[in-house]
C-alpha positions as CSV (number, residue, x, y, z in Angstrom):
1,X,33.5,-39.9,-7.7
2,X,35.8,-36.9,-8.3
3,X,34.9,-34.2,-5.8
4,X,36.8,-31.6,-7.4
5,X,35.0,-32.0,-10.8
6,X,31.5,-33.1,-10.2
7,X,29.6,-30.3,-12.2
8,X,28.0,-29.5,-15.0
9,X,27.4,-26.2,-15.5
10,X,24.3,-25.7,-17.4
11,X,24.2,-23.2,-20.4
12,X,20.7,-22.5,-21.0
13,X,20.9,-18.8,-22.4
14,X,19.2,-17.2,-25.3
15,X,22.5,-16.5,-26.9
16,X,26.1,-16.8,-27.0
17,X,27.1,-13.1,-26.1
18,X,25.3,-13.9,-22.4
19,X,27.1,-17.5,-22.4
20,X,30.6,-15.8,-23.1
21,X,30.4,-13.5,-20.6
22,X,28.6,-16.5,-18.3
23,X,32.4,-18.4,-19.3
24,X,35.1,-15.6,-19.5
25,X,33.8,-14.5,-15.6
26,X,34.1,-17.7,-14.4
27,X,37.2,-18.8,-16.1
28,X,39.4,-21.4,-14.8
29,X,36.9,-22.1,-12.3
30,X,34.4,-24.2,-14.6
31,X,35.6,-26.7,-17.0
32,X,32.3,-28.5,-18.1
33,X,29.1,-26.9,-19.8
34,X,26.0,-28.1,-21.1
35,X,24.4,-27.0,-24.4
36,X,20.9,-27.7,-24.3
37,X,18.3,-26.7,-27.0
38,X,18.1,-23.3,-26.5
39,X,21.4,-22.1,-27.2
40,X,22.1,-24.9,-29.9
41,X,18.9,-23.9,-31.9
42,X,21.0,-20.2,-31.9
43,X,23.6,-20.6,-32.4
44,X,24.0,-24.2,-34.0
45,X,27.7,-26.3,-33.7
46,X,29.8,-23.2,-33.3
47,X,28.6,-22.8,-30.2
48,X,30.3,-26.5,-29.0
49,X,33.8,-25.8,-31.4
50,X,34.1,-22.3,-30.0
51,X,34.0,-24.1,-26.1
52,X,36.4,-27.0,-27.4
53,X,38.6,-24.3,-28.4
54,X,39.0,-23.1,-25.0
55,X,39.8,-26.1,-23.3
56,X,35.8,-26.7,-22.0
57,X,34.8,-29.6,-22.1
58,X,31.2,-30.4,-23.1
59,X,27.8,-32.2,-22.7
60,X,25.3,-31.7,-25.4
61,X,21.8,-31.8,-24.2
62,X,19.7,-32.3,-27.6
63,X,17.7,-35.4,-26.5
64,X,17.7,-37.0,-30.0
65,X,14.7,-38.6,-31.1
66,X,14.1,-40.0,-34.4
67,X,14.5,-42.4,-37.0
68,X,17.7,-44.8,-36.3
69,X,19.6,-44.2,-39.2
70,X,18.6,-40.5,-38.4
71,X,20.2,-40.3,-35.0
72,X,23.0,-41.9,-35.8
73,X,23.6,-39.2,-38.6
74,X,23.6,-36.6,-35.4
75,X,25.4,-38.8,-33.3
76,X,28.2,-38.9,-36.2
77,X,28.3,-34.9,-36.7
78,X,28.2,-33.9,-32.7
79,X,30.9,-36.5,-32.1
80,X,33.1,-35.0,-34.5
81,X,32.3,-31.5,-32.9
82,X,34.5,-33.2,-29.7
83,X,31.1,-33.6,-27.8
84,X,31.9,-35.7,-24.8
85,X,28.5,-36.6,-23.5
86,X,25.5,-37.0,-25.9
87,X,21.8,-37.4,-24.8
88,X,18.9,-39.2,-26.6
89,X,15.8,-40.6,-25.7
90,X,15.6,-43.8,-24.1
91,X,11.8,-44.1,-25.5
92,X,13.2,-44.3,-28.8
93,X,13.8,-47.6,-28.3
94,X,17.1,-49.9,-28.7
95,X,17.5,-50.0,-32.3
96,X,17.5,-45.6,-31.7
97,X,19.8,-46.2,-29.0
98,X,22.1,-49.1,-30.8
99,X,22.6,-46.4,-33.4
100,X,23.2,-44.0,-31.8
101,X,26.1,-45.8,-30.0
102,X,27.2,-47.1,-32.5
103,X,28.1,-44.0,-34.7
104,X,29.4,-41.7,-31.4
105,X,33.0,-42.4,-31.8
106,X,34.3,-41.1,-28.4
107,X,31.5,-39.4,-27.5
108,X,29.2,-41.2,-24.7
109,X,25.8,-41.5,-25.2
110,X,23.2,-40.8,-22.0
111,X,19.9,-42.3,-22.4
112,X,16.7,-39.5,-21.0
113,X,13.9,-41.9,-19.6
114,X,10.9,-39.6,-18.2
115,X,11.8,-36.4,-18.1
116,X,12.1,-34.4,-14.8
117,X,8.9,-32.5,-16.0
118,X,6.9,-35.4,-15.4
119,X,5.5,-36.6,-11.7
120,X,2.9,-39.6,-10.9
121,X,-0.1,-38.3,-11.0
122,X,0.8,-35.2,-14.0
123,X,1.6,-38.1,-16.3
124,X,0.6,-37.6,-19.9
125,X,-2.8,-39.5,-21.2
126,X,-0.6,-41.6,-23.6
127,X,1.1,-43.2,-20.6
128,X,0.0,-46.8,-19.4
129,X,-2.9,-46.1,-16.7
130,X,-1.8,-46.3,-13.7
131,X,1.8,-46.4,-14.1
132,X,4.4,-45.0,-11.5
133,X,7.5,-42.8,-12.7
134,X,10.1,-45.1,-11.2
135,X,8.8,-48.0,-12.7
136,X,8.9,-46.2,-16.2
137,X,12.5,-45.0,-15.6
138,X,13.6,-48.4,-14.5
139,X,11.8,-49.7,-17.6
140,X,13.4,-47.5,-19.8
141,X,16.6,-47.1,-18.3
142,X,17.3,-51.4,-18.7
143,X,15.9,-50.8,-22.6
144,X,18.8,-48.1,-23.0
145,X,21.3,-50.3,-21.2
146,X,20.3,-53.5,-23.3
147,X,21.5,-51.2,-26.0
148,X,25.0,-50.2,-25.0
149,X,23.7,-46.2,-23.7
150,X,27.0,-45.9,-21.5
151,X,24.4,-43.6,-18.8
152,X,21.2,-42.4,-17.4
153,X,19.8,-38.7,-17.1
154,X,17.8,-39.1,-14.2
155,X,16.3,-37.4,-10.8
156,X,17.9,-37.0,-8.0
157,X,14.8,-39.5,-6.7
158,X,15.5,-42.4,-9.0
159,X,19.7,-42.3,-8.3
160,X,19.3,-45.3,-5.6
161,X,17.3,-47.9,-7.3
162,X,19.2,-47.2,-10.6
163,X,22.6,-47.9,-8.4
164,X,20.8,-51.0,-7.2
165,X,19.8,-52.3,-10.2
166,X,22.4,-51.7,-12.5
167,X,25.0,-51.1,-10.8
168,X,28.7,-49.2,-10.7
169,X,28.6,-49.1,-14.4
170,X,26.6,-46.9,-15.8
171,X,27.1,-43.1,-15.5
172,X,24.5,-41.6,-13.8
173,X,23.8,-37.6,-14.2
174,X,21.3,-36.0,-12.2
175,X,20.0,-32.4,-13.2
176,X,18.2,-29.9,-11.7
177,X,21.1,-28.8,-9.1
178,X,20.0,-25.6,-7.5
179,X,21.2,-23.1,-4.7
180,X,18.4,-22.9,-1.8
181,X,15.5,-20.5,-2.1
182,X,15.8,-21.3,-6.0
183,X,12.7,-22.2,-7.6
184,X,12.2,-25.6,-9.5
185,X,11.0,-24.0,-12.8
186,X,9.1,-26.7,-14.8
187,X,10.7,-29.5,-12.9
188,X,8.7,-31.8,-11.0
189,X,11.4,-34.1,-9.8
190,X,14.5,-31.8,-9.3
191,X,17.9,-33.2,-8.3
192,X,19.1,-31.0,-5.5
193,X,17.8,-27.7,-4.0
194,X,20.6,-26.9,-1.9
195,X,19.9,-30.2,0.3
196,X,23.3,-30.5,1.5
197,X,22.7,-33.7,3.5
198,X,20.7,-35.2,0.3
199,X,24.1,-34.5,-1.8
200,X,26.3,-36.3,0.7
201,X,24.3,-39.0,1.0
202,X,24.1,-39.3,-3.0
203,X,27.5,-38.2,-3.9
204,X,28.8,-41.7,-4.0
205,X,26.3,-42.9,-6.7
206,X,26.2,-40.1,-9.0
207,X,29.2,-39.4,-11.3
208,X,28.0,-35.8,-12.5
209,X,25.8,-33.6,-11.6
210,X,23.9,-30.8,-13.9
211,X,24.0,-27.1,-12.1
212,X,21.5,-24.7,-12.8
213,X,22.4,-21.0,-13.9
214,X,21.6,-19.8,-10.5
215,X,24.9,-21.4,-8.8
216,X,27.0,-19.5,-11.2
217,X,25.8,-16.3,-9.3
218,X,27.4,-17.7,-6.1
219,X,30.4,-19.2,-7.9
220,X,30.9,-15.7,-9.2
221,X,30.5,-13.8,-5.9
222,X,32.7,-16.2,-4.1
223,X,35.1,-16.6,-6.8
224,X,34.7,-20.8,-5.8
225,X,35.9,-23.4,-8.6
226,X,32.6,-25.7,-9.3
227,X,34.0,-28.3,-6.9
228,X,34.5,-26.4,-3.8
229,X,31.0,-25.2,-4.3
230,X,30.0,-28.4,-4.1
231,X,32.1,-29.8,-1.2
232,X,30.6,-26.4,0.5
233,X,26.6,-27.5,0.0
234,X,28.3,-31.6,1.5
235,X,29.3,-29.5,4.8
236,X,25.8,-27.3,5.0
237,X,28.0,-24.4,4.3
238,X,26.1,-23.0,1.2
């Protein structure tokens, strides 16, 4: 993995005027950002060809869902946006996923499994009784594979047995990256709170990682580029 570019930093804003600011202060320092939902549904694709034109390069979080010859449709239009990362859901099954490859041009797809929401135990009714997270990732994550998804979206807790399983191949992004003392918001299974030791021990399997808003703040206040920061929480420094 390439310590000096490891991070995502995640866009979720209400708008693009807070998200330009977000980007002009940090500058140089951060050359990846995520579009999720939120600002996508406001601003739509010229949120993604207005960071293209500046050189950033981009991961578009929209977790497609649909109809095949739907998501391929999507998969066709953010592709020619310059989207370099593109996630959809691995429950959609592998004819969803096979289409959605299949029209992405350039653009990688990343397969969601069970979303970081979701814990044993505070699993919806619909799932199979008794069933365990991993398990379902693991499940879902060889369906998504089987179907030519290039990566996983996953936890932080799933990142060994996904190396184990499948192997170097797959790209593996973990969300939910956080300084310490942040809260977990609606995440049940977040990737890193500051856990220094967890990150070195982890940094070898995971090719990305997703950063939450609130590392921005200390990328900001100690004007560090997005890989120092992270070489920083490696040596318990942050």
């Amino acid at each position: 993995m390439d310590l000096s570019r490891p991070g995502i930093l995640a866009l979720d804003m209400p708008g693009w005027a807070a998200a330009d600011r977000m980007i002009q202060a940090l500058g140089d320092d951060v050359p990846f950002y995520k579009v999720g939902l939120e600002l996508f549904a406001a601003e739509g694709p010229g949120v993604v060809r207005e960071l293209a034109g500046r050189g950033k390069r981009v991961f578009l979080d929209l977790k497609l869902h649909d109809i095949p010859n739907t998501v391929a449709g999507a998969t066709r239009s953010a592709s020619r946006l310059g989207v370099e990362f593109l996630t959809v859901h691995a429950a959609g099954g592998q004819a969803m996923v096979r289409a959605a490859v299949g029209s992405a041009g350039a653009t990688r797809i990343l397969a969601v499994t069970v979303l970081t929401s979701l814990a044993d135990g505070a699993l919806p009714p619909s799932f199979p009784q008794g069933a365990h997270v991993a398990d379902l990732v693991v499940r879902l994550a060889e369906d998504a594979l089987t179907a030519g998804a290039h990566g996983l979206v996953c936890s932080g807790a799933e990142v060994h047995v996904l190396r184990e399983r499948f192997g170097p191949t797959p790209i593996l992004v973990v969300p939910g990256t956080r300084p310490p003392g942040a809260g977990s918001a609606d995440q049940a299974r977040v990737g890193l709170r500051g856990a220094g030791r967890v990150l070195g021990r982890m940094v070898n399997l995971v090719d990305l990682f997703l950063v939450g808003i609130g590392l921005s703040q200390i990328l900001l206040k100690a004007h560090l580029r997005i890989g120092d920061l992270f070489f920083q929480i490696i040596q318990h420094r942050v």
